[in-house]
Backbone as CSV, one residue per row, in Angstrom:
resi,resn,N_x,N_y,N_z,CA_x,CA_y,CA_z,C_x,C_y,C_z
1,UNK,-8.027,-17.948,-17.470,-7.514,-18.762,-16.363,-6.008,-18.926,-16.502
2,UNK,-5.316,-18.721,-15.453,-3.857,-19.028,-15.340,-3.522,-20.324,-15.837
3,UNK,-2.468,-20.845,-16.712,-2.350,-22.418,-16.828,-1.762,-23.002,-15.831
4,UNK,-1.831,-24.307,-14.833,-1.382,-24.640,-14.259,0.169,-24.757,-14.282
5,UNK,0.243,-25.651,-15.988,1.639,-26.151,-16.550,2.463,-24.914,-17.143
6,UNK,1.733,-23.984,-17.298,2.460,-22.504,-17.433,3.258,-22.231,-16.041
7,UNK,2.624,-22.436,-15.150,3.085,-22.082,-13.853,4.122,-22.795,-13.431
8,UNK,3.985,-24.202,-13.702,5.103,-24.848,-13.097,6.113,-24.867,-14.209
9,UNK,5.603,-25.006,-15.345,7.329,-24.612,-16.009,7.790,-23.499,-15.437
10,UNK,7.391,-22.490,-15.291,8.277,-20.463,-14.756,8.467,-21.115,-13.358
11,UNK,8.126,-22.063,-12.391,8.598,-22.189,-11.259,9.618,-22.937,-11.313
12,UNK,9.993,-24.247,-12.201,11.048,-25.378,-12.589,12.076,-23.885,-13.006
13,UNK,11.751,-23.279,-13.821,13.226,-22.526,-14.436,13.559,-21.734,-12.941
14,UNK,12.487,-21.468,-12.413,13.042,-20.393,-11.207,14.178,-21.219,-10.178
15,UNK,13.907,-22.521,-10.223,14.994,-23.043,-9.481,16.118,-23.604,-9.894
16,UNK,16.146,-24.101,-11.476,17.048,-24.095,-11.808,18.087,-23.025,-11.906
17,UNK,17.496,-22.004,-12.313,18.013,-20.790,-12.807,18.820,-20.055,-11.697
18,UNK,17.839,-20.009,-10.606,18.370,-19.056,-9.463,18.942,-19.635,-8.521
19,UNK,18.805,-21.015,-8.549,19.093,-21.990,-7.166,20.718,-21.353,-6.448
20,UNK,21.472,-20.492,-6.775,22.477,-20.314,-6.357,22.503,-18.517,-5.475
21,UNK,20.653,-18.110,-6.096,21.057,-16.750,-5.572,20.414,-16.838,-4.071
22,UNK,20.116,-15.312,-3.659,19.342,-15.390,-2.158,18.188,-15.603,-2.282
23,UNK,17.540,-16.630,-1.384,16.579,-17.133,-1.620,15.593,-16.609,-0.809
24,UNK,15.575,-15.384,-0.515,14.313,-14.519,0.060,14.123,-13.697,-1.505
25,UNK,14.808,-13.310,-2.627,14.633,-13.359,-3.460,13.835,-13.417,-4.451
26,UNK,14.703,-15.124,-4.403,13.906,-16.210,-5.009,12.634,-16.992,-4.567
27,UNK,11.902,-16.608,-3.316,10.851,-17.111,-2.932,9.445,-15.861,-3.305
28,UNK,10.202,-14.418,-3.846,9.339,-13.307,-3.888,8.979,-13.560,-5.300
29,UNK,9.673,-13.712,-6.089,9.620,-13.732,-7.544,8.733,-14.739,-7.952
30,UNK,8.894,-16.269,-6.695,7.619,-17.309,-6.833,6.461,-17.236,-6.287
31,UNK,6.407,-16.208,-5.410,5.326,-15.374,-4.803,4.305,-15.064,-5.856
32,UNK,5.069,-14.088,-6.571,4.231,-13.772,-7.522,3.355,-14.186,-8.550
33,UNK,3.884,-15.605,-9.006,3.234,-16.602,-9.458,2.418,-17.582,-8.827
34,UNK,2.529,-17.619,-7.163,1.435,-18.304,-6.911,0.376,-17.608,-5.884
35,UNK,1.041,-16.678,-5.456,-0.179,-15.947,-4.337,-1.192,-15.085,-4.823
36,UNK,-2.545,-15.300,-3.967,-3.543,-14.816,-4.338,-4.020,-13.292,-4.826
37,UNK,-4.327,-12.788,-5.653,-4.008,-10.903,-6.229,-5.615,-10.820,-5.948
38,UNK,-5.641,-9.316,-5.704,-6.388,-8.404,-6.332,-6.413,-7.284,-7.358
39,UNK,-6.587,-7.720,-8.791,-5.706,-6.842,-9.612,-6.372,-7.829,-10.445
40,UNK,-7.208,-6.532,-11.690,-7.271,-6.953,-12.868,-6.511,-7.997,-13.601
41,UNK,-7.520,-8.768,-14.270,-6.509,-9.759,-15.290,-5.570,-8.649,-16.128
42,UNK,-5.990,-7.840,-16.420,-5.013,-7.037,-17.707,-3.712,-6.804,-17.077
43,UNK,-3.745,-6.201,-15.872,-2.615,-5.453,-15.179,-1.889,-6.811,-14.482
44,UNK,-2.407,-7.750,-13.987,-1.684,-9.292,-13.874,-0.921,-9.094,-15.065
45,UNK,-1.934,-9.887,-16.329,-0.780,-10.142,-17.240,0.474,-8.943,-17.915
46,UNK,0.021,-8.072,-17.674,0.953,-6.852,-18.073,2.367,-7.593,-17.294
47,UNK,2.325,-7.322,-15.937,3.305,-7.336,-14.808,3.801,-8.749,-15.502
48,UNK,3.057,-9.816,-15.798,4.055,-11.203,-15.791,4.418,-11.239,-17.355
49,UNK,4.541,-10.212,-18.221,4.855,-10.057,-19.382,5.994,-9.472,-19.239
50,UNK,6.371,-8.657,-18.469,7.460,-8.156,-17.564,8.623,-9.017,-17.243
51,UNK,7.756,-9.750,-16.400,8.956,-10.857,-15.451,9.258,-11.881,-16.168
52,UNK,8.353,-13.042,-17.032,8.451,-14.159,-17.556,9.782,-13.684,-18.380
53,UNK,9.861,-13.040,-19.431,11.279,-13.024,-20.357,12.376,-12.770,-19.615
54,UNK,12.339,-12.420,-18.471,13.685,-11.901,-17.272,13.568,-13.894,-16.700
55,UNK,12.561,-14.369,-15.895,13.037,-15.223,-15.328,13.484,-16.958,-16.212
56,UNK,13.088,-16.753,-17.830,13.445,-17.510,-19.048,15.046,-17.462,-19.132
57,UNK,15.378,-15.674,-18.679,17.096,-15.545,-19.365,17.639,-15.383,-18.369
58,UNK,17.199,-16.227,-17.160,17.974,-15.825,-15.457,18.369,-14.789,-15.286
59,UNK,17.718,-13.807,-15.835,18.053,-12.209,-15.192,17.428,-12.197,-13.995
60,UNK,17.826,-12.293,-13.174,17.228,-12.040,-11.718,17.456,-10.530,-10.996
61,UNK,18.427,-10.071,-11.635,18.588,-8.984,-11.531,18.116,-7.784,-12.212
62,UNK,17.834,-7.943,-13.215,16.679,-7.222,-13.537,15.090,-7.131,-13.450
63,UNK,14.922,-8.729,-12.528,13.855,-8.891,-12.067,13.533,-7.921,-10.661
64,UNK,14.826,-8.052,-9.833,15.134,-7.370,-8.402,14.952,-5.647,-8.662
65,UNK,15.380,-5.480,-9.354,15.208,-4.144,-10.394,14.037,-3.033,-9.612
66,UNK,13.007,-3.910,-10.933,11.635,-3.667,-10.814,11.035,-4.411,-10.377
67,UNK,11.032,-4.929,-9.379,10.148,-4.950,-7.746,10.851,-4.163,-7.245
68,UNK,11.803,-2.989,-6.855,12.286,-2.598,-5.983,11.406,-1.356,-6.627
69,UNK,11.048,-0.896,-7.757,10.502,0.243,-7.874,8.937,0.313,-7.228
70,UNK,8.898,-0.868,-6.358,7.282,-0.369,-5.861,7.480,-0.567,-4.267
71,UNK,8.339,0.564,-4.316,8.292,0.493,-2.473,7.256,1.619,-1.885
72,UNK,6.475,1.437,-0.730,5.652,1.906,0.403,6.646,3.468,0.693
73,UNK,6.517,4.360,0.703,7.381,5.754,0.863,6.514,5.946,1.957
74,UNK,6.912,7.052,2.708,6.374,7.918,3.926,6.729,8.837,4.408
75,UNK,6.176,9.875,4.662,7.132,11.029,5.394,6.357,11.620,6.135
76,UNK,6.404,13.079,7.031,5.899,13.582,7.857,5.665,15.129,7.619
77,UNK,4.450,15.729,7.550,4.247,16.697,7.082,3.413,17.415,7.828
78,UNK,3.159,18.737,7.298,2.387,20.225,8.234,1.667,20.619,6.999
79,UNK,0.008,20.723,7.885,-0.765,21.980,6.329,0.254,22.802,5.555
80,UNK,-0.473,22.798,4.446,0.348,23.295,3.468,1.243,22.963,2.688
81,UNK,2.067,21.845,3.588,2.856,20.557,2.634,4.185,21.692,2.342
82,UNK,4.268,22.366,3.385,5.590,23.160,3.272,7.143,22.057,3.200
83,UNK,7.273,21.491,4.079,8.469,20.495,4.397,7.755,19.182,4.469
84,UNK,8.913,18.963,4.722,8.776,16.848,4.945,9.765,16.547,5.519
85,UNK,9.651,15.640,6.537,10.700,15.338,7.651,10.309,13.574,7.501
86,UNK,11.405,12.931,7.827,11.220,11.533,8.438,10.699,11.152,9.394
87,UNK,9.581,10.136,9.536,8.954,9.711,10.584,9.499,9.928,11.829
88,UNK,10.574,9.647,12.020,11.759,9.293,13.060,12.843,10.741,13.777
89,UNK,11.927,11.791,12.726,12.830,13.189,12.986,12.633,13.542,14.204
90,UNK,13.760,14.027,15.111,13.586,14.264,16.014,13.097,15.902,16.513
91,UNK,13.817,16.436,14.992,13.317,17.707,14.920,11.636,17.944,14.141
92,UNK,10.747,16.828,14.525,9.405,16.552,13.980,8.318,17.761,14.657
93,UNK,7.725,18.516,13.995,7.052,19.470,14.674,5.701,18.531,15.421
94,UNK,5.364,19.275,16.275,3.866,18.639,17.274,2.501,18.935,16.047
95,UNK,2.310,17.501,16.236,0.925,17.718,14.939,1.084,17.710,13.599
96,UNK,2.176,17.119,14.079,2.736,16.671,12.180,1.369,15.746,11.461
97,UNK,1.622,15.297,10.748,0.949,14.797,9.792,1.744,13.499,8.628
98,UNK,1.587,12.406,8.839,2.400,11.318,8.000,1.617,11.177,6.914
99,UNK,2.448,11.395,5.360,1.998,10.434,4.317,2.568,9.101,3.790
100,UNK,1.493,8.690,3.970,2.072,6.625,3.404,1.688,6.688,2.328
101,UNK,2.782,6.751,1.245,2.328,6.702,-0.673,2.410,4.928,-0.961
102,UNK,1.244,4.766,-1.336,0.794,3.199,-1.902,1.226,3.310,-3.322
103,UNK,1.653,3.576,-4.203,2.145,3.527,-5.104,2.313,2.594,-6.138
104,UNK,1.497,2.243,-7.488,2.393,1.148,-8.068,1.695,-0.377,-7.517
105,UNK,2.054,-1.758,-8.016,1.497,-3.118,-7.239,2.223,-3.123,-6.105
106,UNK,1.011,-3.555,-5.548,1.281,-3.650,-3.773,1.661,-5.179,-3.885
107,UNK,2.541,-5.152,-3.283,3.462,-6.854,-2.981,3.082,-7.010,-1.483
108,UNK,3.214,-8.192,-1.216,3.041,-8.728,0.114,3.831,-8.391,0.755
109,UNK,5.088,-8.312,0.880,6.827,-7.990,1.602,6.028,-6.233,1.696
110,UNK,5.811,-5.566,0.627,5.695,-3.758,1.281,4.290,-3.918,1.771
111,UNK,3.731,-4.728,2.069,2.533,-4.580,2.913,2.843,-4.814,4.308
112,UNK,4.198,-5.311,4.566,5.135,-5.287,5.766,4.794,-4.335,6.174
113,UNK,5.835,-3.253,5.644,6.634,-2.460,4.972,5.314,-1.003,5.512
114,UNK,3.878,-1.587,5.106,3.068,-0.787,5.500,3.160,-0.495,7.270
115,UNK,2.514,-1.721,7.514,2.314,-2.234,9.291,3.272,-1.534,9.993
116,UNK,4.703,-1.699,9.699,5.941,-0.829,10.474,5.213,0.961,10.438
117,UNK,5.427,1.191,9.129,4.934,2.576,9.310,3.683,3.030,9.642
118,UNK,2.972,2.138,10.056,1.771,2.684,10.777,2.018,2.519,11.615
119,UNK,2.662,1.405,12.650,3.208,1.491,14.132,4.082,3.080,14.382
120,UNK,4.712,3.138,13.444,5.752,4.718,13.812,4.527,5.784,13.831
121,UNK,3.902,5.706,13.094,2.762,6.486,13.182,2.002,6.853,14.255
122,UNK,1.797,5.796,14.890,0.864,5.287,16.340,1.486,5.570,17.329
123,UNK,2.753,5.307,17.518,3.874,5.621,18.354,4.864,6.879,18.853
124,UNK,4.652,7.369,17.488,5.301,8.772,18.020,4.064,9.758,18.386
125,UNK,4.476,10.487,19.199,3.252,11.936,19.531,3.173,12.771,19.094
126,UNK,4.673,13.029,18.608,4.171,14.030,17.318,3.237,14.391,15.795
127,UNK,2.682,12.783,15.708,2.234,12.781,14.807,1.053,12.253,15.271
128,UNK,-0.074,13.395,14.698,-1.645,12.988,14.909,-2.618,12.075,14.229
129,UNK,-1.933,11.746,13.085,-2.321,11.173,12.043,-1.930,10.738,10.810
130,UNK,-2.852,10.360,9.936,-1.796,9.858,8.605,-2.742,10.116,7.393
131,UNK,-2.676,10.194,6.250,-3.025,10.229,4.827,-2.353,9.098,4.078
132,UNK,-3.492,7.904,3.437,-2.736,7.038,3.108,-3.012,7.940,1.599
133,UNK,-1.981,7.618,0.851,-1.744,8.501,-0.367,-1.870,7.309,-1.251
134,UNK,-3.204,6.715,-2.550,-2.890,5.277,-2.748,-3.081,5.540,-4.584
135,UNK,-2.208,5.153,-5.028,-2.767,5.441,-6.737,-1.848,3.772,-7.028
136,UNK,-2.865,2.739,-7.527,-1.940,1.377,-8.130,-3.096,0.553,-8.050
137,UNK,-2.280,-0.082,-9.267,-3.784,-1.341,-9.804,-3.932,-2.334,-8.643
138,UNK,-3.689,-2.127,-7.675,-3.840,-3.311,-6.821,-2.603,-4.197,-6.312
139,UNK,-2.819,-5.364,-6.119,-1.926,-5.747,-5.468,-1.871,-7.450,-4.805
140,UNK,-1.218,-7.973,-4.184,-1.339,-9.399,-3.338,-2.238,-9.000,-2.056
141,UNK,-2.699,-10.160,-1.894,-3.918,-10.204,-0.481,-3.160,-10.092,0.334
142,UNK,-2.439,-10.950,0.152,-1.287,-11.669,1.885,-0.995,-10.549,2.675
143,UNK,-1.687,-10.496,3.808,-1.097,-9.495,4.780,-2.123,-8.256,4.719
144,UNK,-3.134,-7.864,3.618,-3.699,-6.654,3.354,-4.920,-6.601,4.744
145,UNK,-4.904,-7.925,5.208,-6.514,-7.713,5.918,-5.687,-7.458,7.717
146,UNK,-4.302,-7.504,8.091,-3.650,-7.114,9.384,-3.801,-5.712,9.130
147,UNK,-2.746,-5.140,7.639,-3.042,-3.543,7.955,-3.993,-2.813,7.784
148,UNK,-5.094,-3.641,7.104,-6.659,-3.087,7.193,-7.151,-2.577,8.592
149,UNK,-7.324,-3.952,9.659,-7.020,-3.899,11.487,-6.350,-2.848,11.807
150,UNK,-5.542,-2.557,11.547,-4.419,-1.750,12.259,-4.929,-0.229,11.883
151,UNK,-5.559,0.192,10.881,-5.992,1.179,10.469,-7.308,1.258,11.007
152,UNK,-8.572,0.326,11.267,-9.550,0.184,11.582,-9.545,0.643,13.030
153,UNK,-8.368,0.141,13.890,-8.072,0.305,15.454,-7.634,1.507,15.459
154,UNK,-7.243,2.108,14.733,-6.282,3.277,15.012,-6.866,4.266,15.663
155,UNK,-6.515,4.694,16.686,-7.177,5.831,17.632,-6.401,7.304,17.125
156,UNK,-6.029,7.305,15.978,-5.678,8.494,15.638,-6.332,8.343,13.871
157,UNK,-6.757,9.909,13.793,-7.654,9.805,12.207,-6.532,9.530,10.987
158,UNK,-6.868,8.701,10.466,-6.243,8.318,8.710,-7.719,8.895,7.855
159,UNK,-6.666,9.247,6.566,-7.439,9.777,5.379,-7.112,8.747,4.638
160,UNK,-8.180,9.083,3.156,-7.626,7.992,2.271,-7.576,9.129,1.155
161,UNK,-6.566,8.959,0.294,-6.213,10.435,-0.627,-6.065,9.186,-2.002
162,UNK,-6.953,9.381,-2.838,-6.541,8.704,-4.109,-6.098,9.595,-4.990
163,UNK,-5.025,9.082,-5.659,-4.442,10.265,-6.435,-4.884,9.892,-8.190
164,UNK,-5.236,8.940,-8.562,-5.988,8.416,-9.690,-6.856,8.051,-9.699
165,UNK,-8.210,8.662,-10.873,-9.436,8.407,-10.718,-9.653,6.608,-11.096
166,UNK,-8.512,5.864,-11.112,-9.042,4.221,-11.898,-7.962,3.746,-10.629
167,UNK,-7.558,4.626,-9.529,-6.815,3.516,-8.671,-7.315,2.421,-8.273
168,UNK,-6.842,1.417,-7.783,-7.507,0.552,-7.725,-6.970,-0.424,-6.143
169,UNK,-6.161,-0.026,-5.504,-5.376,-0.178,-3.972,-6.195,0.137,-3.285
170,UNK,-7.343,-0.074,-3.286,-8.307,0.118,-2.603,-8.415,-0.328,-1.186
171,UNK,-8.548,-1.829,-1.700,-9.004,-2.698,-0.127,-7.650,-2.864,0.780
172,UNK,-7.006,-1.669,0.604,-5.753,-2.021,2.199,-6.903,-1.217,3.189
173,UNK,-7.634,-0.411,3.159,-8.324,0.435,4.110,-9.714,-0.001,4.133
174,UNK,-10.004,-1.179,3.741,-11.145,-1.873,3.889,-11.846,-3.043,4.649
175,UNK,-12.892,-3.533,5.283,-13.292,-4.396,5.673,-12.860,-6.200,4.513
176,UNK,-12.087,-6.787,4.782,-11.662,-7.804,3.750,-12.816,-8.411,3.207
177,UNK,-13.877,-8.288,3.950,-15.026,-8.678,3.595,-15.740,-7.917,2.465
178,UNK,-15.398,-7.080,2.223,-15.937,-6.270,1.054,-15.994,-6.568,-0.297
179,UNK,-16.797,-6.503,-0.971,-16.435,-7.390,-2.652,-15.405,-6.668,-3.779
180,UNK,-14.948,-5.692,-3.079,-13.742,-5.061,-3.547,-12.613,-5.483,-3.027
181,UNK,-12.699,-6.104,-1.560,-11.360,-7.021,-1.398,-11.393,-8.140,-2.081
182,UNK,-12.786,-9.118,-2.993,-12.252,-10.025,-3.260,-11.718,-9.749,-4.598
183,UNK,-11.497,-8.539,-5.227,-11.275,-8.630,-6.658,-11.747,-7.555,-7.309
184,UNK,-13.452,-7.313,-7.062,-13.811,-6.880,-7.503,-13.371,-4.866,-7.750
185,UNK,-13.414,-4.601,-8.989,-12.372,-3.597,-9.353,-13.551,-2.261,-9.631
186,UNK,-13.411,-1.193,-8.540,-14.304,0.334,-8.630,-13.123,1.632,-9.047
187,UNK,-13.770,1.980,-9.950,-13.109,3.374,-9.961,-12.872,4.092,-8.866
188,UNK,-12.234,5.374,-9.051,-12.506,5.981,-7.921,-13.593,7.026,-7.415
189,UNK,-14.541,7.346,-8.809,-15.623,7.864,-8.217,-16.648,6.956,-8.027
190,UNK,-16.833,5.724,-8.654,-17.868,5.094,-7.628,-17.245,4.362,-5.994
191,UNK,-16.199,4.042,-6.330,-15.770,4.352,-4.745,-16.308,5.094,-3.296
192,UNK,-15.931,6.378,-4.131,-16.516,7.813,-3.467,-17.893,7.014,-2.759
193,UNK,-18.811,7.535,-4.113,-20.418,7.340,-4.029,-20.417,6.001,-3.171
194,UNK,-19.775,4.957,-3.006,-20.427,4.020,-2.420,-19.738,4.362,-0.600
195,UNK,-18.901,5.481,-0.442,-18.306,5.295,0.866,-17.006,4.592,1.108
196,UNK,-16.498,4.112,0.085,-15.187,2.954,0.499,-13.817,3.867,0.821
197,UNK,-13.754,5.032,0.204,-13.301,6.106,0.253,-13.265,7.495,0.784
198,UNK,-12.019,8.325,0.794,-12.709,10.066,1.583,-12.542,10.436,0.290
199,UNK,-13.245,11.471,-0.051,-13.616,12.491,-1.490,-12.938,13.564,-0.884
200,UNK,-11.259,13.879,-1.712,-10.616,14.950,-1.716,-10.258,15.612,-2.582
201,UNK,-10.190,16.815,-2.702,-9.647,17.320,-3.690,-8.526,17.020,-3.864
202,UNK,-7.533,17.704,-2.961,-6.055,17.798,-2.883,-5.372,16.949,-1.807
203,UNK,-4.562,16.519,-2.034,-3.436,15.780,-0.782,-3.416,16.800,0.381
204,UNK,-3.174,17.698,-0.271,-3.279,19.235,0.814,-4.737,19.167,2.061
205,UNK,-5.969,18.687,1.065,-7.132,18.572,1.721,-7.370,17.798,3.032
206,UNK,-6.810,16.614,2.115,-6.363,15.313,3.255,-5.746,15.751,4.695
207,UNK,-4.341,16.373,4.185,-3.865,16.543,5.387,-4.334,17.482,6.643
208,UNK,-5.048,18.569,5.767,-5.566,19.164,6.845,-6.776,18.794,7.293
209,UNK,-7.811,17.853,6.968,-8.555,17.124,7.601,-8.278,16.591,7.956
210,UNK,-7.102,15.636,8.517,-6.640,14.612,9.311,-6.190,15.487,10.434
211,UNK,-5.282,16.771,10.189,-5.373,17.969,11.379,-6.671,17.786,12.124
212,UNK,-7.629,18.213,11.415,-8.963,19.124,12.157,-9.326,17.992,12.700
213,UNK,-9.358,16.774,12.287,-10.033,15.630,13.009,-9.841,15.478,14.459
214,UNK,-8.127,15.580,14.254,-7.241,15.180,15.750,-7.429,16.155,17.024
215,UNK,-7.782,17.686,16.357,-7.888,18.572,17.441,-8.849,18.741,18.377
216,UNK,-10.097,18.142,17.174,-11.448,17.395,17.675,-11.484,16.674,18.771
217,UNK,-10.953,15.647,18.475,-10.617,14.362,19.690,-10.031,15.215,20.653
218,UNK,-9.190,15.964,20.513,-8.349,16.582,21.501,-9.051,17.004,22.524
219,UNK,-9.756,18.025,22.177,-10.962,18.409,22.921,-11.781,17.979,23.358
220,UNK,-12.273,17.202,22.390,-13.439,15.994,23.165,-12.575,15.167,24.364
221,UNK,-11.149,15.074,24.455,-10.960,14.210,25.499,-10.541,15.593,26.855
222,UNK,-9.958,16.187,26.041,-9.798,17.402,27.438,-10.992,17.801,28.096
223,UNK,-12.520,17.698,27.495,-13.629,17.885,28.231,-14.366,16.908,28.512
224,UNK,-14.016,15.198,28.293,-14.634,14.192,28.502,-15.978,14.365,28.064
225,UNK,-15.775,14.786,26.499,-17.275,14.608,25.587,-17.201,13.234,24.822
């Protein structure tokens, strides 16, 4: 169990300490200590074994550091994974293909960070679809059950590509209701076996099943099947 008085001492130093920096910051760093995770106790305490000796010696800047190394990436791609273009390329071929890399602990702020790039996703026509690309022990709730929706609605096919058999970023592409959104932690082959997941070989696989999916629909709507 977390100690309460553990908590509020690392929150007392956080304001003493930082009270002078930016306080979008300083409200992420207290984030982390009080918002709700999905993520092993081990990999919790790993991460706040991390931060606690940074926010003791008001390094805030080396706190800013590493949270910045777990940002949401994305790009836009063609079978084969020849190139990669920016969502936003104008020189974007028809039937591109977007990957969203989950990467690393998912923070609440890049679960933003997600939602935007699935709107660009949804929005441009060049792109039929997406591969969420997800390898990380998990992550904060806050916000995971909007881009869950947003993926659930999506009238264009998403894959789910795990790139580690113990990932554990599971429940962004899940019903929140699932006992893997509350915590509960599956490999990635019982994943598979239970359905929570697509079973791919390759990223490569992904993408071109997210192709074949879209051309599907295509047809089915050009012949009103």
């Amino acid at each position: 169990m977390r100690s309460c008085r553990f908590l509020s001492v690392l929150l007392y130093l956080l304001y003493r300490r930082f009270l002078c920096r930016k306080k979008e910051n300083v409200d992420k760093i207290q984030e982390i200590f009080t918002a709700p995770w999905a993520i092993a106790d081990n990999d919790y305490y790993r991460l706040l074994s991390l931060l606690v000796p940074c926010v003791a010696a008001g390094n805030l800047d080396a706190i800013e550091k590493r949270l910045d190394n777990n940002k949401i990436t994305a790009y836009a791609t063609t079978p084969y994974l020849a190139n990669r273009w920016e969502l936003d390329d104008e020189t974007l071929p028809a039937d591109s293909v977007a990957v969203i890399i989950l990467e690393g602990t998912l923070y609440s702020w890049e679960t933003y960070r997600l939602e935007k790039q699935l709107r660009d996703v949804f929005d441009n026509p060049k792109i039929c679809g997406a591969v969420l690309w997800i390898n990380g022990p998990g992550g904060m709730v806050a916000h995971v059950d909007l881009a869950a929706k947003m993926i659930a609605e999506s009238s264009k096919p998403i894959a789910t590509y795990v790139a580690d058999a113990i990932s554990r970023n599971l429940g962004i592409a899940y019903d929140p209701e699932l006992p893997l959104f509350r915590g509960q932690i599956f490999t990635g082959d019982v994943a598979v076996a239970n359905g929570y997941i697509d079973q791919f070989g390759t990223l490569e696989d992904a993408v071109k099943w997210v192709l074949a999916q879209a051309t599907v629909r295509k047809v089915n709507e050009m012949y009103n099947i």
